[in-house]
N, CA, C and O atoms as a GROMACS GRO file, in nm:
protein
  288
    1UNK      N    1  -0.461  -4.597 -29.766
    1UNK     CA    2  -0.482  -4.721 -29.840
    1UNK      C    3  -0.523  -4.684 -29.982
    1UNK      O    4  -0.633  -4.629 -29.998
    2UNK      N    5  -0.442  -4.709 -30.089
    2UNK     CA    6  -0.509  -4.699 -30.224
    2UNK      C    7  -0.607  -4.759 -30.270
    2UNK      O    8  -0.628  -4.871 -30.223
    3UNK      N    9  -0.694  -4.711 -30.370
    3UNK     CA   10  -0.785  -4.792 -30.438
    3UNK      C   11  -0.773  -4.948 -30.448
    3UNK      O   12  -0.853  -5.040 -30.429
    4UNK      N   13  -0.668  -4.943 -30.479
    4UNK     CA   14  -0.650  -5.068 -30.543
    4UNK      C   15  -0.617  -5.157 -30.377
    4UNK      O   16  -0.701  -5.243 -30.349
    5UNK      N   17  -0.537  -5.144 -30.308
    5UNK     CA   18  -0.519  -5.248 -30.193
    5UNK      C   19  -0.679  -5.242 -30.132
    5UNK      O   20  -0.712  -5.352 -30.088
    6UNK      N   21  -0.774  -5.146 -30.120
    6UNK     CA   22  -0.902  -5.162 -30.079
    6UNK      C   23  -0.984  -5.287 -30.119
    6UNK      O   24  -1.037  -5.374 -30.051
    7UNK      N   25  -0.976  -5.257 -30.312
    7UNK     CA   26  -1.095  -5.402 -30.344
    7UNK      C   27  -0.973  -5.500 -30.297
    7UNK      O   28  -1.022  -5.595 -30.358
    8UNK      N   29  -0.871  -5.548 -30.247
    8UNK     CA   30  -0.813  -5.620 -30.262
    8UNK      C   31  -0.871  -5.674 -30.083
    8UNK      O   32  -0.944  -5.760 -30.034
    9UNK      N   33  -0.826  -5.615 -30.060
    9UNK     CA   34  -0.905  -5.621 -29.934
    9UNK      C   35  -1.063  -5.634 -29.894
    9UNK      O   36  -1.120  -5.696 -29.804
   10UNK      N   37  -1.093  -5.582 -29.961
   10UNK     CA   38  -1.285  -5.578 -29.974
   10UNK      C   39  -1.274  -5.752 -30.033
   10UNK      O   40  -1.343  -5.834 -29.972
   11UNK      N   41  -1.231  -5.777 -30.090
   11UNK     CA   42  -1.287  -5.928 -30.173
   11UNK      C   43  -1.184  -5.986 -30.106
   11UNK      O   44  -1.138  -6.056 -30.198
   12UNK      N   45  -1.094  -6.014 -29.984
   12UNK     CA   46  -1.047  -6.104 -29.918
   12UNK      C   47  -1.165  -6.156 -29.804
   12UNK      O   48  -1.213  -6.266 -29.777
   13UNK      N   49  -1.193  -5.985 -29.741
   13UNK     CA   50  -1.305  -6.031 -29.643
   13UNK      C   51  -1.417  -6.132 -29.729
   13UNK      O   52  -1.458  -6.234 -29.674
   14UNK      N   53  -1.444  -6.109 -29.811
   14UNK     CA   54  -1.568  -6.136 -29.897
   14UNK      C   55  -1.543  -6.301 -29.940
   14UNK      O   56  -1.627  -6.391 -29.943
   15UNK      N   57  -1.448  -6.306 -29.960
   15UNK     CA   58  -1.407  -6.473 -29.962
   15UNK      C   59  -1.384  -6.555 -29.812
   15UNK      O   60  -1.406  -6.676 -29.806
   16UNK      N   61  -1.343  -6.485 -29.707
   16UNK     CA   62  -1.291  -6.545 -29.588
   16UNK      C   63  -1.464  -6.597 -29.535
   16UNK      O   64  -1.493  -6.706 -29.485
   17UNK      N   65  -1.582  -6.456 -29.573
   17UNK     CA   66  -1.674  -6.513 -29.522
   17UNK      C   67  -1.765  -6.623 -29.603
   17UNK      O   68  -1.833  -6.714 -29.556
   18UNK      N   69  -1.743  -6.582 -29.749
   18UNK     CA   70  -1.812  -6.703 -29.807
   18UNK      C   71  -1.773  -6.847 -29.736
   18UNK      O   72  -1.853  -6.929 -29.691
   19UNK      N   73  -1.642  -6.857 -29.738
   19UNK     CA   74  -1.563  -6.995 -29.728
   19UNK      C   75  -1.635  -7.053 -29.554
   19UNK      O   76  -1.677  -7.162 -29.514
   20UNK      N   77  -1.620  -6.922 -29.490
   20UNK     CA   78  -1.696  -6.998 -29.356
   20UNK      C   79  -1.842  -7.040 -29.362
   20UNK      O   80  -1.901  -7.124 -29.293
   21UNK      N   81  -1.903  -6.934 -29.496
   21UNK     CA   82  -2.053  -6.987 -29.478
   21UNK      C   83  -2.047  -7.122 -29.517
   21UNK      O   84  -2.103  -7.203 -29.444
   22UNK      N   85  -1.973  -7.174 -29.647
   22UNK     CA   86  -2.023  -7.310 -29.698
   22UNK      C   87  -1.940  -7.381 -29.588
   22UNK      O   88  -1.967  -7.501 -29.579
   23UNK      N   89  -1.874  -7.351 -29.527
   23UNK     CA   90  -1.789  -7.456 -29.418
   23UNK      C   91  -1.914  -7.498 -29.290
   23UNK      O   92  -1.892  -7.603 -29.230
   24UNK      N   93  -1.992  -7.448 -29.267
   24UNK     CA   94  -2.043  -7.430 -29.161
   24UNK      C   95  -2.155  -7.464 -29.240
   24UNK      O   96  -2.233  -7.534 -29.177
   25UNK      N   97  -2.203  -7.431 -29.394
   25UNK     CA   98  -2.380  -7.486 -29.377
   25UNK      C   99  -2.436  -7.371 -29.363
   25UNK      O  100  -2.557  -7.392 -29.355
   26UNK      N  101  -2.408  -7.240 -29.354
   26UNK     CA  102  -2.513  -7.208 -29.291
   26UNK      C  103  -2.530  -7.001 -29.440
   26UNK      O  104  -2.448  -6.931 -29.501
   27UNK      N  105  -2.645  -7.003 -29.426
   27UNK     CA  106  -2.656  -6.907 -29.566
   27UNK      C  107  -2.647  -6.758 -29.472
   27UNK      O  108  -2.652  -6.740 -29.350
   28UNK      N  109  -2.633  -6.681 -29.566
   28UNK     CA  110  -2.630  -6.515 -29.492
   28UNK      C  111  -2.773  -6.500 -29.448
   28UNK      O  112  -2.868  -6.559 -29.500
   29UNK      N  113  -2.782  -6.393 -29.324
   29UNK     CA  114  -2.860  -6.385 -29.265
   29UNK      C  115  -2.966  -6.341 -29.331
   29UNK      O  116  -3.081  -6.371 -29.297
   30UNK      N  117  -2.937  -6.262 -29.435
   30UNK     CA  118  -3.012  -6.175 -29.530
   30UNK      C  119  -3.100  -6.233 -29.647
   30UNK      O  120  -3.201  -6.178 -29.692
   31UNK      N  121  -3.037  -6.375 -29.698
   31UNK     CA  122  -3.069  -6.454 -29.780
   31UNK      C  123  -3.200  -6.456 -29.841
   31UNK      O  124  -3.288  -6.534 -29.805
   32UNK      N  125  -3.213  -6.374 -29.932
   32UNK     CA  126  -3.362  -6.388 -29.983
   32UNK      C  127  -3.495  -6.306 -29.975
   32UNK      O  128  -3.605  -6.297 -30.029
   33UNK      N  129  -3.402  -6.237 -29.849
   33UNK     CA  130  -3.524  -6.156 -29.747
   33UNK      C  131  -3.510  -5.974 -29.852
   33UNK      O  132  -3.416  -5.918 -29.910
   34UNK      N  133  -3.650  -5.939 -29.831
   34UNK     CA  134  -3.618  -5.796 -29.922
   34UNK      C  135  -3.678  -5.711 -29.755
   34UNK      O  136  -3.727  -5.758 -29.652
   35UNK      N  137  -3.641  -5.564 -29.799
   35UNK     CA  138  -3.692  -5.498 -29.700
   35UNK      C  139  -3.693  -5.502 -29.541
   35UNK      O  140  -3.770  -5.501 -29.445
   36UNK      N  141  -3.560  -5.509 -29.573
   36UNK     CA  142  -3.508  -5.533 -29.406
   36UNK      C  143  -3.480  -5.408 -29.333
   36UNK      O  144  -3.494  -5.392 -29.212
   37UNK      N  145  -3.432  -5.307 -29.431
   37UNK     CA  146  -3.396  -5.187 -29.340
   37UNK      C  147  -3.467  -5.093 -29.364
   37UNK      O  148  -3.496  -5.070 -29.482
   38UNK      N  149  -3.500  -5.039 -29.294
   38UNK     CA  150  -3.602  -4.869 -29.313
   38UNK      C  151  -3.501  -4.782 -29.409
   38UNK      O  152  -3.382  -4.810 -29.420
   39UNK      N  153  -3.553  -4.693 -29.465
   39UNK     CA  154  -3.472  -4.635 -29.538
   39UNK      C  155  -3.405  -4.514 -29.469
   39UNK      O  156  -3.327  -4.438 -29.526
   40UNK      N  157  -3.441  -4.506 -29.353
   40UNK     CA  158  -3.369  -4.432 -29.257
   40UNK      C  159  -3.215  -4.512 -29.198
   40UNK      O  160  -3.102  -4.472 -29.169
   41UNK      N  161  -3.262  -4.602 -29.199
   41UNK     CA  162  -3.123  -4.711 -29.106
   41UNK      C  163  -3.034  -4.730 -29.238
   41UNK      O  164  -2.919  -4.760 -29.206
   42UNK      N  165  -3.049  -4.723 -29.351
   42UNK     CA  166  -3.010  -4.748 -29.492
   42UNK      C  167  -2.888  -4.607 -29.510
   42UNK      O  168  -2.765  -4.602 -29.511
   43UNK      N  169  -2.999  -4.506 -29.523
   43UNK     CA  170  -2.892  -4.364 -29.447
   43UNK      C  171  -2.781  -4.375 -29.391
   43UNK      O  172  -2.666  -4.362 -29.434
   44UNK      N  173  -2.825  -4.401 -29.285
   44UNK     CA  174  -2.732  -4.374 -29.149
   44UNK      C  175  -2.617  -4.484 -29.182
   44UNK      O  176  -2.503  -4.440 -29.167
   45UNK      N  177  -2.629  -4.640 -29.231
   45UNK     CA  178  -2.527  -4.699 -29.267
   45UNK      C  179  -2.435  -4.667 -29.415
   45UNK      O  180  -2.326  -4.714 -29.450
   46UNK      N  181  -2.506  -4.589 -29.470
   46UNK     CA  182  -2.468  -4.524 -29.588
   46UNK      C  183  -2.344  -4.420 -29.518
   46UNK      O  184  -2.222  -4.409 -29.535
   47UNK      N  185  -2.417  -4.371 -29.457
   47UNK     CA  186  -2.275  -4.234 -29.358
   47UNK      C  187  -2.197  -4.282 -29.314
   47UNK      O  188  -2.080  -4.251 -29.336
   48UNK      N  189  -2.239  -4.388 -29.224
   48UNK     CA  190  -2.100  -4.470 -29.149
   48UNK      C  191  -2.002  -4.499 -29.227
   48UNK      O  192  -1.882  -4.483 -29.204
   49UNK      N  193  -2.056  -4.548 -29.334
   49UNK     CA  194  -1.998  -4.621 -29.446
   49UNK      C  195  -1.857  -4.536 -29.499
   49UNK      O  196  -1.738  -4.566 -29.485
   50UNK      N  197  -1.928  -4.406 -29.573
   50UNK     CA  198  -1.856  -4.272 -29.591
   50UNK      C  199  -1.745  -4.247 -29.527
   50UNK      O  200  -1.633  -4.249 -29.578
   51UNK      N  201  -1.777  -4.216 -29.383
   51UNK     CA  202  -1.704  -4.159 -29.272
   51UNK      C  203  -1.588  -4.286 -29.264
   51UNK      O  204  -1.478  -4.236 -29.241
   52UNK      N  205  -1.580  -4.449 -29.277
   52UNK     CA  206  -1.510  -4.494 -29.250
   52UNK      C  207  -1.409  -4.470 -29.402
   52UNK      O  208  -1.287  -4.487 -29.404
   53UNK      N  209  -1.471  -4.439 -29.489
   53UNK     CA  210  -1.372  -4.456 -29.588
   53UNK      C  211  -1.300  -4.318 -29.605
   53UNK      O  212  -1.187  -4.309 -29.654
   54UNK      N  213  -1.355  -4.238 -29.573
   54UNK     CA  214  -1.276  -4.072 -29.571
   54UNK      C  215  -1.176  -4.089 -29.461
   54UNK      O  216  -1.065  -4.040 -29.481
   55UNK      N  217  -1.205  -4.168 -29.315
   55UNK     CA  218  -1.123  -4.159 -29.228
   55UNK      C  219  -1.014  -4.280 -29.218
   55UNK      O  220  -0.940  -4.310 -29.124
   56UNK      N  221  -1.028  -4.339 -29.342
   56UNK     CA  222  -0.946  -4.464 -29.351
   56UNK      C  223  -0.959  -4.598 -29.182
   56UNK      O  224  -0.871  -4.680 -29.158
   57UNK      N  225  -1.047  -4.586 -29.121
   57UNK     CA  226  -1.081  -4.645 -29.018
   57UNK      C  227  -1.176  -4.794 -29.015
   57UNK      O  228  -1.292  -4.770 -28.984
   58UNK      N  229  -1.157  -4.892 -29.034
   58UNK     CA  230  -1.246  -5.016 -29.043
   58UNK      C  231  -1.202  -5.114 -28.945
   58UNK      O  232  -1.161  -5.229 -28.960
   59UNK      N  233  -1.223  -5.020 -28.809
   59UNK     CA  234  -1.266  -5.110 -28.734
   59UNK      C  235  -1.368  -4.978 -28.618
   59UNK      O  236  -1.370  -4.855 -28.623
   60UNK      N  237  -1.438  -5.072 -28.530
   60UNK     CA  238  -1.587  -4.960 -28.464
   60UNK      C  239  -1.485  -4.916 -28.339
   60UNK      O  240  -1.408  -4.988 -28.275
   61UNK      N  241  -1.506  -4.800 -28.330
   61UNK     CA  242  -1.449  -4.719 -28.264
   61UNK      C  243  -1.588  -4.686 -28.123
   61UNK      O  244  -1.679  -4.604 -28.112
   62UNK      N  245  -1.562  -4.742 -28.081
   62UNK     CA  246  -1.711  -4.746 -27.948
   62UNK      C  247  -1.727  -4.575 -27.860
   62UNK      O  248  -1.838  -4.537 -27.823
   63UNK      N  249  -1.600  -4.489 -27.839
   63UNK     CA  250  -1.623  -4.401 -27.745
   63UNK      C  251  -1.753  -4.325 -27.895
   63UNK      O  252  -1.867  -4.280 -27.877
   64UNK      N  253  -1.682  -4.336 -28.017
   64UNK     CA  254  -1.715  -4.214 -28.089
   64UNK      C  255  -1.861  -4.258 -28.119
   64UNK      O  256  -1.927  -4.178 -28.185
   65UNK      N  257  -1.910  -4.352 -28.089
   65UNK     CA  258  -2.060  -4.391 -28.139
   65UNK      C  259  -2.112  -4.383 -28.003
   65UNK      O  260  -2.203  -4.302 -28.020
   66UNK      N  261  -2.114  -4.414 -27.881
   66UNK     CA  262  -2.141  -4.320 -27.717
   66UNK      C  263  -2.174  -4.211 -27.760
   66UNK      O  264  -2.292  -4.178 -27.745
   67UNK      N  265  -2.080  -4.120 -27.826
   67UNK     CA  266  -2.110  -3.977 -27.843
   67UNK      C  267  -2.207  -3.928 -27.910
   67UNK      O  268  -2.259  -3.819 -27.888
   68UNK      N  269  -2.247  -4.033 -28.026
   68UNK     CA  270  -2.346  -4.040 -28.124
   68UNK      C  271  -2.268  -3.943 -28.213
   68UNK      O  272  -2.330  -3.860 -28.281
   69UNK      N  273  -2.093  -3.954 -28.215
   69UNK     CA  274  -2.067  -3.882 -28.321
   69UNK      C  275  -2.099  -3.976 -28.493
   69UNK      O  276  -2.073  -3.905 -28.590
   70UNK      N  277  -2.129  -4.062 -28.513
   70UNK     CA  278  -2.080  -4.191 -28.631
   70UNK      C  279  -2.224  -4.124 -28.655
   70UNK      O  280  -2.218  -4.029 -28.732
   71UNK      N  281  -2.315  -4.144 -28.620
   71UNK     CA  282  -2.459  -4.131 -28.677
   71UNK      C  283  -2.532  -4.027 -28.658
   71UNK      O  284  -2.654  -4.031 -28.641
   72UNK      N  285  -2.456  -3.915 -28.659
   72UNK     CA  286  -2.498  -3.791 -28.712
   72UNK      C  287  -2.559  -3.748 -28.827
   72UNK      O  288  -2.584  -3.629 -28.844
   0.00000   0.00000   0.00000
């Protein structure tokens, strides 16, 4: 996937969910709130993060997180 079809993609999701939030009423879960994640869990979604974009993979792959390979 090139750069460019990514944000294209990154800001489709990003609109599909705005449009359901105001459809529905209802605000992100996160809304306002500071200090939600340990800076350990911050990490570890930081890697996932990585690993999905080096492996071109965005969707959760369940055997490989069983293995506790994703959050290594």
């Amino acid at each position: 996937m090139s750069e460019k079809e990514k944000i294209s993609h990154f800001k489709n999701i990003i609109t599909k969910t705005a449009r359901t939030r105001r459809k529905n009423g209802t605000p992100s879960w996160n809304s306002g709130k500071k200090g939600i994640y340990s800076q350990e869990t911050i990490e570890k979604i930081r890697a996932a993060t990585l690993l999905q974009m080096e492996n071109q993979v965005f969707k959760k792959n369940w055997d490989r997180e069983e293995n506790g390979e994703i959050f290594k």
